[in-house]
VEXDREN-2710 file (C-alpha; in Angstrom, 1 decimal):
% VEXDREN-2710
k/r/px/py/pz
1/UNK/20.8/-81.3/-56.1
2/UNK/22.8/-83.1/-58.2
3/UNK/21.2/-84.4/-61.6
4/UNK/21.3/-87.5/-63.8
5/UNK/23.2/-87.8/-66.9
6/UNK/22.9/-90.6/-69.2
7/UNK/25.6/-91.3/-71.7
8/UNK/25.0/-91.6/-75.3
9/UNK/27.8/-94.3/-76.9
10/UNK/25.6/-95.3/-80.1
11/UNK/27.6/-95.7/-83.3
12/UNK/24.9/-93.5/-84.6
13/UNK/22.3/-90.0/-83.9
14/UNK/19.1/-92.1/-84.8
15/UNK/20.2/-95.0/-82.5
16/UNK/21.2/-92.6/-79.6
17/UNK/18.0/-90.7/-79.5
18/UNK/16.2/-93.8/-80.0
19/UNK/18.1/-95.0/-76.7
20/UNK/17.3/-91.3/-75.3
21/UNK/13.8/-91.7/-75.6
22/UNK/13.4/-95.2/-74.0
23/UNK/15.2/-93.7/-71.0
24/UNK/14.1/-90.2/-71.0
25/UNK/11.8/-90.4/-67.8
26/UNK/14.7/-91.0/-65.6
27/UNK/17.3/-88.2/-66.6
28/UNK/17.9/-84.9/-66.3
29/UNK/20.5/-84.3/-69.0
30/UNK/22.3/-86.6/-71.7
31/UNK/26.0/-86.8/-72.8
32/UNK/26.2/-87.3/-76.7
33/UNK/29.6/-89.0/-76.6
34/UNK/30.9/-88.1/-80.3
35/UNK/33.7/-90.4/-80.4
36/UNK/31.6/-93.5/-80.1
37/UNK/29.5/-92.4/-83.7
38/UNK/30.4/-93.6/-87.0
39/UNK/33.1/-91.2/-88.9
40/UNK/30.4/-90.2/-91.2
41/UNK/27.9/-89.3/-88.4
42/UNK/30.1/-86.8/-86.8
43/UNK/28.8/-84.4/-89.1
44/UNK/25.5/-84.4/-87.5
45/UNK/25.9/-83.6/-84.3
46/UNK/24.8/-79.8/-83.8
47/UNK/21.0/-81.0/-84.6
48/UNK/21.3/-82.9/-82.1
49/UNK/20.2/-80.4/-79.1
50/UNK/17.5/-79.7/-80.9
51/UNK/16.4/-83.8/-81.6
52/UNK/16.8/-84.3/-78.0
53/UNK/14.6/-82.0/-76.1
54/UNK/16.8/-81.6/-73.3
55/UNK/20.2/-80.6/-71.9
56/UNK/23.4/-82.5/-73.6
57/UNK/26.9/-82.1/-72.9
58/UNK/29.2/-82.3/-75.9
59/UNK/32.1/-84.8/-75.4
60/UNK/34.3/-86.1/-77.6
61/UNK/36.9/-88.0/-75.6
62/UNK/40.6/-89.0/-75.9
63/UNK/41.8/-92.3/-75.6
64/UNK/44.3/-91.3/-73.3
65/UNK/41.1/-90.2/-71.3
66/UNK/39.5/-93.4/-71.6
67/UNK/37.5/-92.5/-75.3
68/UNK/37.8/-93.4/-78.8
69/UNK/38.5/-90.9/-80.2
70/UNK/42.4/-90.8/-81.6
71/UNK/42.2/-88.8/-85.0
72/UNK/44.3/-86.0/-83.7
73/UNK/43.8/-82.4/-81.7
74/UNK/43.3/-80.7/-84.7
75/UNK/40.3/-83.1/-86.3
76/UNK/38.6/-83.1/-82.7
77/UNK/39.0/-79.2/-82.1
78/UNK/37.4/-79.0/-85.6
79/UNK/34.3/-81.0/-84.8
80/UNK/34.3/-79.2/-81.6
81/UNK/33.1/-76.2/-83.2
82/UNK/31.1/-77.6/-86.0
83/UNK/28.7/-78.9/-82.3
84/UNK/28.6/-75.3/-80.7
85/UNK/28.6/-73.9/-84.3
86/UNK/25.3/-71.6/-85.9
87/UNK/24.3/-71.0/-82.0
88/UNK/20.8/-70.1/-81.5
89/UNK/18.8/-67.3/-79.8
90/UNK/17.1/-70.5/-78.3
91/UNK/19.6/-71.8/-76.2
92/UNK/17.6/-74.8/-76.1
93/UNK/18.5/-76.0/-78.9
94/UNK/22.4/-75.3/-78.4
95/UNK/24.3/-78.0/-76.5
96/UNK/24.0/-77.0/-72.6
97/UNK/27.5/-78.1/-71.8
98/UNK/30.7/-79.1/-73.8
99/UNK/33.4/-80.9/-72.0
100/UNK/37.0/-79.8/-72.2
101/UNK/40.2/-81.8/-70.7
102/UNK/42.2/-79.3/-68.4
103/UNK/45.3/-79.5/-71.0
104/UNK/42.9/-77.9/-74.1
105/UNK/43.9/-74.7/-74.5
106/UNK/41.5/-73.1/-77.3
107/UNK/40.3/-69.6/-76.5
108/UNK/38.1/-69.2/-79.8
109/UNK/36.1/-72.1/-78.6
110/UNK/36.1/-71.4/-75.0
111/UNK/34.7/-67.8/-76.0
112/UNK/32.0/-69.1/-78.2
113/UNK/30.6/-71.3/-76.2
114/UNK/30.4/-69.1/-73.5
115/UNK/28.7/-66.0/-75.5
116/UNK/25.9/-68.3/-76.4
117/UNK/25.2/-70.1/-72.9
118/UNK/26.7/-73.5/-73.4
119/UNK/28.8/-74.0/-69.7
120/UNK/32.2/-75.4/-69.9
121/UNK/33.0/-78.8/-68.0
122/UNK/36.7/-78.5/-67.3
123/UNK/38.0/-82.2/-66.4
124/UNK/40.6/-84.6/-66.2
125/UNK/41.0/-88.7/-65.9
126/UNK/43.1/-90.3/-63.8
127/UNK/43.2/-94.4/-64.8
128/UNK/46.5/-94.6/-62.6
129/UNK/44.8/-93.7/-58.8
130/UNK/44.0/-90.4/-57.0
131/UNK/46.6/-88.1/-57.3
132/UNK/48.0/-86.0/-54.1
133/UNK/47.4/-82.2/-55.4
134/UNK/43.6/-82.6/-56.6
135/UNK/42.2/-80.0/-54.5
136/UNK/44.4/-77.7/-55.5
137/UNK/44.4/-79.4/-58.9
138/UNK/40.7/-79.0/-58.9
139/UNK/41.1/-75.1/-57.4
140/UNK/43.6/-74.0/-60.9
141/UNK/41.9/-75.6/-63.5
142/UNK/39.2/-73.0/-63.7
143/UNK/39.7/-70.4/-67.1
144/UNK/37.0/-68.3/-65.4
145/UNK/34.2/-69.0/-62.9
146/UNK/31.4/-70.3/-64.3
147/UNK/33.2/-73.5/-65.1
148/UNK/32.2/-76.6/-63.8
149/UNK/35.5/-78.1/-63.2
150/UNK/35.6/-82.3/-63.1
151/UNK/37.7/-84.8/-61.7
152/UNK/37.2/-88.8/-62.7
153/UNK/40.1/-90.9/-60.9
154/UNK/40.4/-94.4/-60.7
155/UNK/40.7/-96.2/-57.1
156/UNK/43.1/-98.7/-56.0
157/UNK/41.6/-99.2/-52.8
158/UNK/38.5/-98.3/-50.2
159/UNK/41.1/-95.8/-48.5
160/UNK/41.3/-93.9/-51.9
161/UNK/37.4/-93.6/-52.3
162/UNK/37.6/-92.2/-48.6
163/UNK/39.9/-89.7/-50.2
164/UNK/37.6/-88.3/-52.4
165/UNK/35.1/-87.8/-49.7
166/UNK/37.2/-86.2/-48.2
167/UNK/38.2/-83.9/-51.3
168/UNK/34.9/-82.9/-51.3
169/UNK/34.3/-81.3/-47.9
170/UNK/37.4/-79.2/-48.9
171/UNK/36.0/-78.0/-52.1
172/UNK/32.4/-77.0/-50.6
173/UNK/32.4/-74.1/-52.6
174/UNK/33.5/-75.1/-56.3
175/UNK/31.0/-76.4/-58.4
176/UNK/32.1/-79.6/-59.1
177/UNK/32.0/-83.2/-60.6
178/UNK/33.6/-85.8/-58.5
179/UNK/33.4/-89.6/-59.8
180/UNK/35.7/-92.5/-58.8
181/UNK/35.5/-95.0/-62.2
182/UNK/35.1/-98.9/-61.5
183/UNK/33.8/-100.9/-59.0
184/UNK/35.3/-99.5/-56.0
185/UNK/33.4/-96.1/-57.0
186/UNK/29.9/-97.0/-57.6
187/UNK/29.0/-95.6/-54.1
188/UNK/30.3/-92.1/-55.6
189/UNK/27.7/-92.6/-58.6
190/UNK/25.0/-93.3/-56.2
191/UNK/25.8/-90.8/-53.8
192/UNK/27.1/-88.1/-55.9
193/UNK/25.1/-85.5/-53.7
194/UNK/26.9/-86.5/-50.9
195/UNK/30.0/-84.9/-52.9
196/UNK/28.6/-82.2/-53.6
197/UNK/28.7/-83.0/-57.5
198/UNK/27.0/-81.2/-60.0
199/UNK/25.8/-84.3/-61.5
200/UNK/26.2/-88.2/-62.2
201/UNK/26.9/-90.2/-65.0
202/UNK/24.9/-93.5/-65.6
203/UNK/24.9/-95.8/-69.1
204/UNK/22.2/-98.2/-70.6
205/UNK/22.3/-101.5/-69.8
206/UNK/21.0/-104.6/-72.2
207/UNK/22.0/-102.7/-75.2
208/UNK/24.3/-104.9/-77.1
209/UNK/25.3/-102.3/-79.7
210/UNK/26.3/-99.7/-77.0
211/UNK/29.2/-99.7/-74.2
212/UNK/29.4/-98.2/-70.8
213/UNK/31.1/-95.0/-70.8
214/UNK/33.0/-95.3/-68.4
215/UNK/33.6/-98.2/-65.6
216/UNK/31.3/-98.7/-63.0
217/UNK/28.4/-96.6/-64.8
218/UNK/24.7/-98.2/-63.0
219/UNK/21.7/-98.4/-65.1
220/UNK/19.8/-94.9/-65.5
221/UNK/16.8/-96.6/-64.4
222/UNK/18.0/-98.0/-61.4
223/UNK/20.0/-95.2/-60.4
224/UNK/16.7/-93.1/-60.4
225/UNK/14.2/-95.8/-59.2
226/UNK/16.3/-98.2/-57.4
227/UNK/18.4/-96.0/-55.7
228/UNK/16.3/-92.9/-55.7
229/UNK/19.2/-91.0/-57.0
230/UNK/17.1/-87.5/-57.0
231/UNK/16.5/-88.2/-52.9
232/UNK/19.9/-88.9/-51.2
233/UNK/20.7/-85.9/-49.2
234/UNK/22.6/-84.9/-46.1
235/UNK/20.4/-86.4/-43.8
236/UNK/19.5/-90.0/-45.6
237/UNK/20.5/-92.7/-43.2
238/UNK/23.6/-95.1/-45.5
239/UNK/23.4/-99.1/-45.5
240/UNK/24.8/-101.3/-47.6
241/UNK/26.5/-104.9/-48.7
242/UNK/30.2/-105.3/-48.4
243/UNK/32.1/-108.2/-49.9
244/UNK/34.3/-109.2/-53.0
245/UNK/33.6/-109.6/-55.8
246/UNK/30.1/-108.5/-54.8
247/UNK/29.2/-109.1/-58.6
248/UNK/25.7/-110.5/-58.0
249/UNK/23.7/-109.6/-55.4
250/UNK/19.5/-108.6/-54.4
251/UNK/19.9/-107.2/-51.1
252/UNK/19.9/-103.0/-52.7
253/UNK/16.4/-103.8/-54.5
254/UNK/15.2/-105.7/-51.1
255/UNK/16.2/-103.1/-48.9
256/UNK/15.3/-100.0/-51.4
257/UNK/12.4/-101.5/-52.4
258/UNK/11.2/-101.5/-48.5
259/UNK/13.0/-98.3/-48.2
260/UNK/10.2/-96.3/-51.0
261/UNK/7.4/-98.6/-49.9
262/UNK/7.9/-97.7/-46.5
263/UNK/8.8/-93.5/-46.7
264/UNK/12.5/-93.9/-44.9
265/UNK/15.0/-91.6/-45.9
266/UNK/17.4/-94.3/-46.6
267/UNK/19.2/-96.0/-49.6
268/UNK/21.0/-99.6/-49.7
269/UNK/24.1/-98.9/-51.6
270/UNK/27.1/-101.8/-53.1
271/UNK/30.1/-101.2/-51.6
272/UNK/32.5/-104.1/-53.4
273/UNK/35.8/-104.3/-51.4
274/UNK/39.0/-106.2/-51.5
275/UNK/40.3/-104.7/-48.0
276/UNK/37.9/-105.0/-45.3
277/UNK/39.7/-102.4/-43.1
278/UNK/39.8/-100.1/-46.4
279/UNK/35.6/-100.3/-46.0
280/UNK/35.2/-99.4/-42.6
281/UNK/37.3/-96.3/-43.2
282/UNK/35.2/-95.5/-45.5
283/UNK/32.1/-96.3/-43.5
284/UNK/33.2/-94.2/-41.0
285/UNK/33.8/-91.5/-43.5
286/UNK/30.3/-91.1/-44.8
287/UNK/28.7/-92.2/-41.1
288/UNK/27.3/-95.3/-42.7
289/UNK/24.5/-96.9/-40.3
290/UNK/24.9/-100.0/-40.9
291/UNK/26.0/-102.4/-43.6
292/UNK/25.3/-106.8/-44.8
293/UNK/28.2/-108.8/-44.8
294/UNK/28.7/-111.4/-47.4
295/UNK/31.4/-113.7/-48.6
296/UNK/34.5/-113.6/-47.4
297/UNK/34.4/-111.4/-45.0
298/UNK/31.6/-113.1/-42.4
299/UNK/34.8/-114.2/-40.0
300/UNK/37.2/-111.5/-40.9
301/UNK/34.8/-109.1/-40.0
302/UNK/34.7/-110.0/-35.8
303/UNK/37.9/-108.8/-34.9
304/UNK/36.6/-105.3/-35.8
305/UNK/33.7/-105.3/-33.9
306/UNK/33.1/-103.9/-30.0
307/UNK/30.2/-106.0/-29.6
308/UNK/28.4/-109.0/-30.8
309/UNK/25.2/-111.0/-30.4
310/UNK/25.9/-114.2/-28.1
311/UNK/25.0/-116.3/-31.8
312/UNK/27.9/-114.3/-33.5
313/UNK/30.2/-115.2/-30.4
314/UNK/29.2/-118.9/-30.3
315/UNK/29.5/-119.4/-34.4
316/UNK/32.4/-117.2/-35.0
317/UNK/30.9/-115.6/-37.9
318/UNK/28.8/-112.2/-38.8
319/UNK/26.5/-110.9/-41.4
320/UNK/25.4/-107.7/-40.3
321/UNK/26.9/-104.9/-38.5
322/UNK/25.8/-101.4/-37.0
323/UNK/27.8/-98.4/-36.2
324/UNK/26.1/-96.5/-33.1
325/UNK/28.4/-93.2/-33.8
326/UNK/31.1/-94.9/-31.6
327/UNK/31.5/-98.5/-32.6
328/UNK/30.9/-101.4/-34.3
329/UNK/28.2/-103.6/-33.1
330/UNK/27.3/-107.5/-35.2
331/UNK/24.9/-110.3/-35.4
332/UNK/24.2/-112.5/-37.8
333/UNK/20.8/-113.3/-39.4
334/UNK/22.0/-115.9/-41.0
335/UNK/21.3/-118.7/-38.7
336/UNK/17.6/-117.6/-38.9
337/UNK/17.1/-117.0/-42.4
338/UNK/18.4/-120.2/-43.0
339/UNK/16.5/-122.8/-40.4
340/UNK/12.9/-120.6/-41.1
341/UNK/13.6/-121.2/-44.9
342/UNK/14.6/-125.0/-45.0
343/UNK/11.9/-125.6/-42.2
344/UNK/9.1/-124.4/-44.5
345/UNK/10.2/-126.3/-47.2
346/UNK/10.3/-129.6/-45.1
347/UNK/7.2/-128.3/-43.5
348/UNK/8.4/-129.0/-40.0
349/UNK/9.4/-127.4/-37.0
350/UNK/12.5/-129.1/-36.0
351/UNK/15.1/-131.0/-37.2
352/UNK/15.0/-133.5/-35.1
353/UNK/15.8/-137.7/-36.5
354/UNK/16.8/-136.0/-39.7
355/UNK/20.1/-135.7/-41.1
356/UNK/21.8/-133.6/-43.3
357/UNK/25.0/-133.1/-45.2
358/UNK/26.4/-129.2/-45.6
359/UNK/29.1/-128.8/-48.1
360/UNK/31.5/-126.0/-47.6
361/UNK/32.9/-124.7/-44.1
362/UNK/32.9/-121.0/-44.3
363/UNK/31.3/-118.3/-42.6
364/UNK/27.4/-119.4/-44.4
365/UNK/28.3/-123.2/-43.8
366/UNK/29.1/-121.9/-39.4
367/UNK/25.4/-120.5/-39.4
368/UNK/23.9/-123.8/-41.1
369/UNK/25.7/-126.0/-38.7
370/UNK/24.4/-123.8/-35.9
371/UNK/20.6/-123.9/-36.6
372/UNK/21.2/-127.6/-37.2
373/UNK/22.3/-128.3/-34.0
374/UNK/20.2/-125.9/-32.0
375/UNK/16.9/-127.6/-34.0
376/UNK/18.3/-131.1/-32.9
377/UNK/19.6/-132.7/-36.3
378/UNK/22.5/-134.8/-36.8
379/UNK/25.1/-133.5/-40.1
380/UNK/28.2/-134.3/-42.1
381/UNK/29.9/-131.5/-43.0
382/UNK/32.3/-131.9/-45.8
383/UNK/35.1/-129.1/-47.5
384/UNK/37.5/-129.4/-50.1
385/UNK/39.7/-128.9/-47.5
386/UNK/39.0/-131.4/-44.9
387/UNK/40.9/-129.4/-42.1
388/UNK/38.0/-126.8/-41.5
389/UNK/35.5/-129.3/-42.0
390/UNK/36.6/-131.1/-39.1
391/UNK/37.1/-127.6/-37.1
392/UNK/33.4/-127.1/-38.0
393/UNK/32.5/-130.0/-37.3
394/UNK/33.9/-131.1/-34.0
395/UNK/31.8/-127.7/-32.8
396/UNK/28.9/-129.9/-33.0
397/UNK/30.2/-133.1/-32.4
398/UNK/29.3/-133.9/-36.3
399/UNK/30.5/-136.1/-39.3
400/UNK/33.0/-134.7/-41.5
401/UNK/35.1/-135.8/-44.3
402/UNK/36.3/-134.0/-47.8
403/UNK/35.0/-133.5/-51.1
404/UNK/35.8/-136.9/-52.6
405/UNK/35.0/-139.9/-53.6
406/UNK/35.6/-141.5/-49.9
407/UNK/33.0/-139.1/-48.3
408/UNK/30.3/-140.5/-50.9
409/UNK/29.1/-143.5/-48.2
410/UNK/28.6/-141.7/-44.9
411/UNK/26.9/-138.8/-47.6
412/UNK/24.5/-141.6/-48.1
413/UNK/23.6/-141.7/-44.7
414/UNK/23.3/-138.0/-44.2
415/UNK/20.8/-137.3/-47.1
416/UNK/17.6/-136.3/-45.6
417/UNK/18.8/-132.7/-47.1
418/UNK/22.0/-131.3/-48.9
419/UNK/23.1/-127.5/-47.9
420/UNK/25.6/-126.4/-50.1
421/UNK/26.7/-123.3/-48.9
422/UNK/30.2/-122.5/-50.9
423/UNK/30.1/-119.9/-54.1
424/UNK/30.9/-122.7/-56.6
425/UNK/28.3/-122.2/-59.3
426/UNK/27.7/-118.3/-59.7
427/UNK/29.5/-116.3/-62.6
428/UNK/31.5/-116.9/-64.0
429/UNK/31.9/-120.7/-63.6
430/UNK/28.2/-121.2/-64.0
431/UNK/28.7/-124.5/-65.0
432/UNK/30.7/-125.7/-62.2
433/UNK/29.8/-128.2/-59.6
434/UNK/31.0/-128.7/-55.6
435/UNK/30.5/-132.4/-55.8
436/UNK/29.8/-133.7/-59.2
437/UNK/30.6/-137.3/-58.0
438/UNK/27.2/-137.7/-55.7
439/UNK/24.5/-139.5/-57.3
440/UNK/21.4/-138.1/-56.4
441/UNK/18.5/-141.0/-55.2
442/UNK/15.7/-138.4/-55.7
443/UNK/14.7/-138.4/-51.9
444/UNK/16.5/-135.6/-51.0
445/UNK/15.7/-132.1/-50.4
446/UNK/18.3/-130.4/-52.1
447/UNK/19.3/-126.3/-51.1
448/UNK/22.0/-124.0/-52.6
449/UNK/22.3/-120.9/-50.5
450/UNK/23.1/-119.3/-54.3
451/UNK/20.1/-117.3/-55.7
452/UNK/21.4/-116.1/-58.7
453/UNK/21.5/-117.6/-60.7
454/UNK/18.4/-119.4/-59.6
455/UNK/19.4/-122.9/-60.6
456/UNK/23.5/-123.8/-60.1
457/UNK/24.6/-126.6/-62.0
458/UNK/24.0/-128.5/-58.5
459/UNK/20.5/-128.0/-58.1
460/UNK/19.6/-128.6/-62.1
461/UNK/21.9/-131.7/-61.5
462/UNK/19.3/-132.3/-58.0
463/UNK/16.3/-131.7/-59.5
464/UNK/17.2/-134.4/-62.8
465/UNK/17.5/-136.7/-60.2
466/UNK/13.8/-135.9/-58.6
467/UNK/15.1/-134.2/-55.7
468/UNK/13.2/-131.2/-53.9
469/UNK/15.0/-128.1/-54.5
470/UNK/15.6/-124.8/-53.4
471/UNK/17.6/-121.8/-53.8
472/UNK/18.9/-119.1/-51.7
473/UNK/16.5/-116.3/-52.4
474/UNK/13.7/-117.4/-49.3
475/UNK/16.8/-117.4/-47.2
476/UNK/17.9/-114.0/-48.5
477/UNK/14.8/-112.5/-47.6
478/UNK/14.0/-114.1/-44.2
479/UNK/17.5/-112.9/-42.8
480/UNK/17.0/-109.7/-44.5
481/UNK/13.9/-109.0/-42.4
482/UNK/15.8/-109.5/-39.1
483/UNK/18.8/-107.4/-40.5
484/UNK/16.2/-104.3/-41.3
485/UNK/14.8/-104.6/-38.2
486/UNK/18.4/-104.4/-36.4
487/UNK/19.2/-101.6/-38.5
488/UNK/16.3/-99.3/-38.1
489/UNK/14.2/-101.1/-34.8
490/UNK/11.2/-101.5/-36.9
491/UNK/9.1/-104.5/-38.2
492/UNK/9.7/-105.5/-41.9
493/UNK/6.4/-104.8/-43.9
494/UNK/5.8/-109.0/-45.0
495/UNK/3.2/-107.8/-47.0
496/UNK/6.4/-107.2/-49.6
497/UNK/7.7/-110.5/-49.9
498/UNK/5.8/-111.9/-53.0
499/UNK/6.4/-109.2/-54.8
500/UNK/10.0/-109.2/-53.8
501/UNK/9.8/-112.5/-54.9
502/UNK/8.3/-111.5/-58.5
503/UNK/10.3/-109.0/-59.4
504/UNK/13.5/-111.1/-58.5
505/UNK/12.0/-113.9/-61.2
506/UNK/11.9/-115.6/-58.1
END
């Protein structure tokens, strides 16, 4: 089972154990990371075991391996040994590990940490991709064979994460630490037993004096309550959220959050992705069940698919998918999500006499449109570019226009409530607006499909102007509840929405 590392980058040993402690209940083991101290605090590492209370790896890393530390071989060598220095009879409080790059060739060392119980981590970094030869890379690097031998590469693409997966079936039998860096690789973090790794790295978050590691790095906290880390095994059903950036979103603490409250062997996990077809290889690679598809890939995404529900057929766009071990099947919950969420606000049951406006034309805006339709309202549906609001549009036999100054009359007319569906307003333009030139009258009810952040500059604009307002976090959670129940064929526990709700600030 792999265990949970937390790195130490404090510029010094009280701030790092004081760091330790705060996150102590979540790990197993802790990285002092020497290069990130202060020059003068260098000299106090090999207390440090001892201050700690638990297993730490010694690491003072390169800048060519993605550290700080650039004061020559021979000054890092030296502080080397002044850590695994004075060894105890109580290996506890020696340091457990020490990490050595594959190119540091240093017998004295290598023999003294050895004779008093501190296990060698034999690694390399890759910031340039994943090489061709790392199996057998991984196989030679080994002085002798109780060494834990590491590779940390850096992926281009989906296909190169499905590489490493695929490394890892053919080194079963080496123990091993397999991590791909950045945001294409925070699946490996999460579901480093899947790999087979000996453990996985995680950094503090919040702490403004401290840095990650290393890219991609989750929260200790959420890795081992969020994500249930410790639980993942061979047999744990794999969902998660595709999409790019995929920089903000709640659906892992909704579904994990049902996932522990419930007893399912099953984790949500992030799977950011610039290349759709680069995600379901990898999808396919580590059997995922079934995964939430966000922005842009809601249209992209159909072409893929074997099957789809008659809603995903009729709007042309999908937010969920399931793999039955064969192929792809898709619906979108969406459409449902949305009309339940604005209908409570409005406190009706139909959209009938009303009308509405829906900025944007993308995959969201196509499920919007639907439910108006189907509930019997009448909509304007306005995009920067015009073009696909009048594709969208004619659908329906609706209004459209563009995002100017010419659309603001018939707007007028179409103001019993405003969806804005498109991303304009989340990080990092927080401040920007879709259409800055309406004047709000204050009768409106006023929705941004956006939940984080939980106001946009369009709804704090709305809500000046006395306008009801609502985000996108109700909507989240209704079509959330139809997706689990397509994923696993049981109910969604409502029970768990307010505190959903709570701990989203909602």
């Amino acid at each position: 089972m792999a265990k949970l590392c937390l790195c130490l980058t404090g510029k010094t040993i009280a701030r790092n154990l004081e760091i330790l402690d705060r996150y102590r209940s979540f790990i197993d083991i802790a990285e002092l990371r020497v290069d990130h101290l202060d020059p003068d605090e260098r000299f106090s590492i090999r207390m440090f075991p001892e201050q700690a209370g638990i297993p730490v790896i010694l690491t003072i890393r390169r800048r060519i391996d993605g550290g700080l530390f650039d004061n020559g071989e021979g000054s890092r060598v030296s502080l080397l040994s002044k850590g695994l220095a004075f060894a105890e009879a109580d290996r506890r409080h020696n340091f457990a590990y020490v990490d050595l790059e594959e190119d540091l060739e240093v017998p004295g060392l290598e023999d003294a940490a050895r004779t008093f119980g501190t296990r060698i981590i034999r690694s390399f970094h890759d910031f340039d991709g994943v090489g061709d030869d790392i199996v057998k890379r991984l196989r030679n690097m080994r002085r002798v064979g109780d060494e834990i031998v590491k590779a940390a590469v850096m992926p281009r693409t989906l296909s190169d994460v499905s590489r490493v997966y695929r490394i890892a079936a053919q080194t079963k039998d080496l123990e091993k630490i397999l991590i791909c860096m950045g945001p294409l690789g925070i699946n490996t973090r999460i579901l480093a037993n899947r790999l087979g790794s000996h453990l996985s790295y995680a950094s503090p978050s919040g702490e403004g004096d401290t840095e990650k590691a290393s890219p991609g790095q989750l929260d200790p906290r959420d890795m081992a309550e969020l994500y249930r880390f410790r639980s993942v095994g061979e047999k744990t059903k794999i969902l998660g959220v595709t999409g790019h950036p995929l920089k903000t979103t709640f659906s892992p603490m909704i579904f994990n959050t049902v996932f522990n409250h419930e007893k399912i062997d099953a984790v949500y996990v992030p799977f950011p992705a610039d290349d759709l077809e680069g995600f379901l290889e990898l999808a396919r690679e580590i059997k995922l069940l079934g995964a939430s598809i966000t922005v842009p890939y809601k249209e992209e995404i159909i072409p893929f698919l074997e099957e789809t529900s008659d809603v995903v057929s009729a709007i042309g766009a999908c937010n969920t998918i399931l793999f039955n071990g064969e192929k792809w099947s898709g619906i979108n919950t969406d459409t449902s999500g949305f009309s339940e969420s604005l209908l409570s606000v409005m406190n009706r049951k139909h959209f009938k006499g009303l009308k509405f406006t829906i900025i944007g034309a993308g995959g969201a805006a196509k499920a919007v449109a639907h439910e108006i339709f189907r509930l019997k309202g009448k909509c304007l549906v306005l995009n920067r570019g015009a073009v696909r609001a009048r594709d969208l549009a004619h659908h329906y036999h609706f209004k459209w226009g563009g995002l100017d100054s010419g659309s603001l009359d018939l707007m007028d007319s179409y103001s019993d409530a405003i969806i804005q569906t498109t991303p304009v307003g989340t990080f990092p333009n927080l401040e920007s607006d879709p259409f800055p030139q309406y004047p709000f009258k204050g009768s409106e009810v006023v929705m941004d499909l956006i939940y984080n952040p939980q106001r946009t500059a369009f709804l704090k604009r709305a809500q000046a102007g006395g306008c009801t307002i609502v985000n996108g976090f109700d909507m989240l959670v209704r079509q959330a509840k139809y997706q689990y129940q397509f994923f696993l064929d049981r109910d969604f526990p409502d029970q768990l929405i307010p505190r959903l709700k709570l701990w989203a600030g909602q």
